[in-house]
C-alpha positions as CSV (number, residue, x, y, z in Angstrom):
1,X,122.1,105.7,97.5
2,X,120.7,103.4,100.0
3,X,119.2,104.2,103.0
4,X,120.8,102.9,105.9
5,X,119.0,101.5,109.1
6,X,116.2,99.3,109.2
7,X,112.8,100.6,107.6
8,X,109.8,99.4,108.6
9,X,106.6,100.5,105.7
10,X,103.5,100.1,105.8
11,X,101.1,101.1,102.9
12,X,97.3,100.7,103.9
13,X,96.0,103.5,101.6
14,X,95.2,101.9,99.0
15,X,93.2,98.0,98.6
16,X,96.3,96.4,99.6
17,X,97.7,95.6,102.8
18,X,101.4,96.0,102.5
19,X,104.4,95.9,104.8
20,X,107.8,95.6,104.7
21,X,110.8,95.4,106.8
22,X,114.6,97.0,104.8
23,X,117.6,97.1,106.0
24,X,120.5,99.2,104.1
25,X,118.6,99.5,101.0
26,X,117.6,96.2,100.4
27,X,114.3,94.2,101.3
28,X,114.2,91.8,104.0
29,X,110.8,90.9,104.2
30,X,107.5,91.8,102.8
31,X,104.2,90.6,102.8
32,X,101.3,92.3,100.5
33,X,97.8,91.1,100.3
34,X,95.1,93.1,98.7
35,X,92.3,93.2,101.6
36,X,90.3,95.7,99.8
37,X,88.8,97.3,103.5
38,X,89.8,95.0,105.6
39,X,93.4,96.7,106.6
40,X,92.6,97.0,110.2
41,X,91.7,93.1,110.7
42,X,95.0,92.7,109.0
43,X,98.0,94.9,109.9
44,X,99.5,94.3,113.2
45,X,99.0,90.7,112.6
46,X,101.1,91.2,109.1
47,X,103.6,93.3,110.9
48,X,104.3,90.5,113.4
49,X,105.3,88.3,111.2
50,X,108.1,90.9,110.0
51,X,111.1,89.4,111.3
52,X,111.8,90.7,115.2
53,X,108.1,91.6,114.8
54,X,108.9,94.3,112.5
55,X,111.0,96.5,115.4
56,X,112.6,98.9,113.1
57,X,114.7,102.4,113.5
58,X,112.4,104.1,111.5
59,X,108.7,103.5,110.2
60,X,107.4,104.7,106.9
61,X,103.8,105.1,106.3
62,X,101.7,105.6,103.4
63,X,99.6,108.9,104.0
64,X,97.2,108.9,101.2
65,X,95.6,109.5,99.0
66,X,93.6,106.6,98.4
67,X,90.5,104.8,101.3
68,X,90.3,107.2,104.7
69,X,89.8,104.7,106.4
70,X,93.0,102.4,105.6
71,X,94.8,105.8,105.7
72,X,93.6,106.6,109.1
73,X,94.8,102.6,110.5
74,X,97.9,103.2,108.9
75,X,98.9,106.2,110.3
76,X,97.5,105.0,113.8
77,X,99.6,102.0,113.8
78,X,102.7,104.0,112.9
79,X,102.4,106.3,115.7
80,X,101.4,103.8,118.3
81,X,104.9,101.8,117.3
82,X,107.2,104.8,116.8
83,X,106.1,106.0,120.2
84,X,106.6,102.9,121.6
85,X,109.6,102.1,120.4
86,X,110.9,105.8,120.4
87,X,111.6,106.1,116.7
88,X,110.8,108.2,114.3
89,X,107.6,108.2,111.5
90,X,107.3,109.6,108.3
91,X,105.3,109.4,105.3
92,X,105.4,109.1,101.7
93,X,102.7,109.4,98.6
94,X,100.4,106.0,97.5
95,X,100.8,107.5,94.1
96,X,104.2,108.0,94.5
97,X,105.0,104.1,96.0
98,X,102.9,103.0,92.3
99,X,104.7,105.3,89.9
100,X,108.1,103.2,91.4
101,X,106.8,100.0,90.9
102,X,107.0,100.6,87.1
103,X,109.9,98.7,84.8
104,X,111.6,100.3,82.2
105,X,109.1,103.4,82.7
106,X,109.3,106.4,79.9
107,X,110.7,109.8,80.8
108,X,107.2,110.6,82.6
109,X,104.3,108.6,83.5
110,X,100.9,109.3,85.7
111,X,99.5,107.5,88.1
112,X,95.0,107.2,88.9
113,X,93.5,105.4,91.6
114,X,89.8,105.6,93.0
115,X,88.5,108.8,94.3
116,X,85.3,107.4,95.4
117,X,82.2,109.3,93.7
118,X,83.1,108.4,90.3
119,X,86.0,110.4,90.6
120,X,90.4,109.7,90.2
121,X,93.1,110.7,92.0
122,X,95.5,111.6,89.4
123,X,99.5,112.5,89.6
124,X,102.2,112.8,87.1
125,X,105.4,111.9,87.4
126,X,109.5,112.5,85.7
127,X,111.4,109.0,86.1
128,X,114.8,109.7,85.8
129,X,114.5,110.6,89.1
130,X,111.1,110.0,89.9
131,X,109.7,113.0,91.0
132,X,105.8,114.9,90.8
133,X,105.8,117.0,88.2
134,X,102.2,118.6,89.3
135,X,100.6,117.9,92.7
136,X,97.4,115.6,92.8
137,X,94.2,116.3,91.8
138,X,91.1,114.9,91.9
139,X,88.6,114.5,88.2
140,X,86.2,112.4,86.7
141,X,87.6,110.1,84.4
142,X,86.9,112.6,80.9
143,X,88.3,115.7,82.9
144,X,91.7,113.9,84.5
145,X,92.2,112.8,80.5
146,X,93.8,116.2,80.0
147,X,97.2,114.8,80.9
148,X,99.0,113.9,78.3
149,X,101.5,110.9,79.6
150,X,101.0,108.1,77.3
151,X,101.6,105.7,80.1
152,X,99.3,105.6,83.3
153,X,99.3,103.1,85.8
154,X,97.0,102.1,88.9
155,X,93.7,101.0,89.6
156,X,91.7,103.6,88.3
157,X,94.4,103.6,84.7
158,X,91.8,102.1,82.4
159,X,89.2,104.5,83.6
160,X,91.1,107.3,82.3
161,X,92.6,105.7,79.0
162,X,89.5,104.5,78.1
163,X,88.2,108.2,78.7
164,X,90.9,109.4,76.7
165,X,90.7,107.3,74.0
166,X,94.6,106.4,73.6
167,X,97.4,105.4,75.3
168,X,98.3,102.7,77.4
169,X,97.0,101.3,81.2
170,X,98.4,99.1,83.4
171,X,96.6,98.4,86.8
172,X,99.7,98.4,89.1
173,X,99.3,97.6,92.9
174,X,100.9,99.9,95.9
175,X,103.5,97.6,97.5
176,X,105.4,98.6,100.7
177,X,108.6,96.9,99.5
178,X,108.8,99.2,96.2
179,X,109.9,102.1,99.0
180,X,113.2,101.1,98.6
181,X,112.8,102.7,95.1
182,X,112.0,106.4,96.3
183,X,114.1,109.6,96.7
184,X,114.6,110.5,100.4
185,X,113.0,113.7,100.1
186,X,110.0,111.2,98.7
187,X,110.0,109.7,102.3
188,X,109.9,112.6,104.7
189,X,106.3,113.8,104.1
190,X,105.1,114.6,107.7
191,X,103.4,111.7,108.7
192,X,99.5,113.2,108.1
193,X,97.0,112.0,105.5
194,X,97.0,113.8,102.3
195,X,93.1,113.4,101.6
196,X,92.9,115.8,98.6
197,X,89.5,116.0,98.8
198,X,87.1,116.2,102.1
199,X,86.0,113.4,103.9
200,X,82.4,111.9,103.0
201,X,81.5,111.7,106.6
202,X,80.6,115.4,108.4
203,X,79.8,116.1,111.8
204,X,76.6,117.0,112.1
205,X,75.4,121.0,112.3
């Protein structure tokens, strides 16, 4: 069932800069570029071109895993306008916003992005609904090829099939206007980064 309102998403977790702007379920406008690290040059600009500058009821915001950094301007930006507009934020999963770009997916799937030091964030997924079936971790390549979904899909896919040995990769992009795809309880993660893994960056002793 479709959500209704208007949902403004933005997904800056991941190399792409993606936002979109839905309205009873159904995609308005979107815009998705794949910026690599340059999501805070990129954003707000991207969100004012959102119809009515992207003013929305609610805002959705990716919360990770994926670059701190794009997580962190992601979630800055969607506090800044949901307190400015007094509505409310919450998040949802980059692995999650992948797994529902697939078409025709089979009965489970997983999902592998960069971890940064050689490493994979990895999540598997049911599709019929899509729901996690284990939480994410984070492997090398030859230790995340333990799962055994046939499928897996993202930008860090052919690392791990290739690992593996068998099976089938498909680099699929995190794109804000795919959120129309998601369960509700898919979109009401508190809006706070999931990291999985500690920052690179300590303060000092």
């Amino acid at each position: 069932m479709a959500r209704p309102g208007r949902e403004l998403v933005i997904e800056t977790a991941t190399a792409a800069c993606s936002v979109a702007l839905i309205e009873d379920g159904v995609v308005i406008a979107a815009l998705h570029e794949t910026v690599g690290r340059g999501h805070a040059e990129r954003l707000i600009p991207m969100i004012a071109e959102l119809p009515g500058a992207g003013r929305a009821d609610v805002i959705r915001v990716d919360c990770g895993p994926g670059s701190f950094t794009g997580i962190r301007v992601g979630l800055a930006a969607a506090r800044a306008l949901g307190l400015g507009w007094g509505v409310p934020v919450s998040g949802f999963s980059s692995l999650s916003l992948i797994a529902a770009a697939v078409a025709d997916p089979p009965a489970t799937l997983a999902v592998a992005i960069g971890g940064g030091h050689g490493e994979l964030f990895v999540q598997r997924f049911r599709t019929a609904p899509l729901q996690p079936i284990e939480p994410v971790f984070s492997a090398r390549p030859e230790a995340a090829a333990r799962i055994g979904e046939a499928l897996v899909v993202g930008g860090g896919a052919d690392a791990l099939v290739s690992a593996r040995g068998s099976g089938e990769a498909r680099d699929v992009e995190a794109n804000a206007a795919n959120i129309a795809r998601l369960q509700d309880e898919l979109v009401a993660l508190p809006p706070h980064p999931i990291y999985v893994r500690a920052p690179d960056a300590r303060p000092p002793d």
